[in-house]
C-alpha positions, 0 to 999 in steps of 0.5 A: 528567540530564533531557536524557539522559532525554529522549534516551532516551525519544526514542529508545525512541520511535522505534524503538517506531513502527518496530517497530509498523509492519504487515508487509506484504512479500509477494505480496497478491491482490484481486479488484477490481470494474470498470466493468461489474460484473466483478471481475479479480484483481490482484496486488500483490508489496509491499517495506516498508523502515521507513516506505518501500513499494515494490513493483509491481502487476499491470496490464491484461494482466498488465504489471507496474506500479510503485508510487511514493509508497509510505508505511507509518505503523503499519497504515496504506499508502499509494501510488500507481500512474501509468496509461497508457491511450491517451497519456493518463496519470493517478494512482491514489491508494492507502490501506489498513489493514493487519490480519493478513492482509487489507489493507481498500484504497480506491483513487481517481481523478478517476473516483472510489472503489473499495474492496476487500479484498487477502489475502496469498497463501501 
C-alpha cells in the first residue's frame, strides 16, 4: 500500500514539473546591445518539447542559426548557439527567466556577458 502511494505521488510529481514548465514556443524579438553601443534586433522562433528547446535565432545579415542544448526546468531556458566568424568558431551560452511575455536573457562568451530582455512577438 505504501509503494502504491508513493508510485502515485511520484508520479503526480512529475507531471506537475511537466505542467510547470514556462511556454515559451513562438516568435521572440530583442533588441541586444553590440560592441559599439548599437543595438540590433534579433529574433528568436523557440520549440518546447517537455524539458527540451529547439529552435533557431537570427544571425549577422539575418541568417538563420540553430540553437543546440536547448533546456526548459520551470521558467528557466537555457541553450546555446555555435558562431562562425572568419574560420573561427565559438559558443555562446544562453539562460533566460521566462515571465508571461518577456524572457530576461544573459548571454556569454569568453568575451564576456550580455543581458537583455526578448518579448514574444503577436
Amino acid at each position: 500500500m505504501l509503494k502504491k502511494i508513493f508510485t502515485l505521488v511520484s508520479v503526480s510529481a512529475v507531471f506537475t514539473l511537466v505542467a510547470a514548465a514556462a511556454d515559451v514556443t513562438g516568435k521572440w524579438v530583442a533588441q541586444v546591445p553590440g560592441r559599439d553601443g548599437q543595438s540590433r534586433e534579433v529574433v528568436y522562433n523557440l520549440k518546447a518539447d517537455g524539458a527540451k528547446l529547439s529552435g533557431t535565432m537570427s544571425g549577422p545579415q539575418g541568417a538563420e542559426i540553430a540553437i543546440s542544448d536547448g533546456k526548459i526546468d520551470g521558467d528557466n531556458i537555457a541553450f546555446d548557439v555555435k558562431l562562425e566568424f572568419n574560420g573561427n568558431s565559438m559558443t555562446r551560452k544562453y539562460s533566460g527567466v521566462v515571465s508571461g511575455d518577456e524572457i530576461k536573457m544573459k548571454s556569454q562568451t569568453q568575451r564576456g556577458a550580455q543581458e537583455f530582455v526578448a518579448k514574444r512577438s503577436k
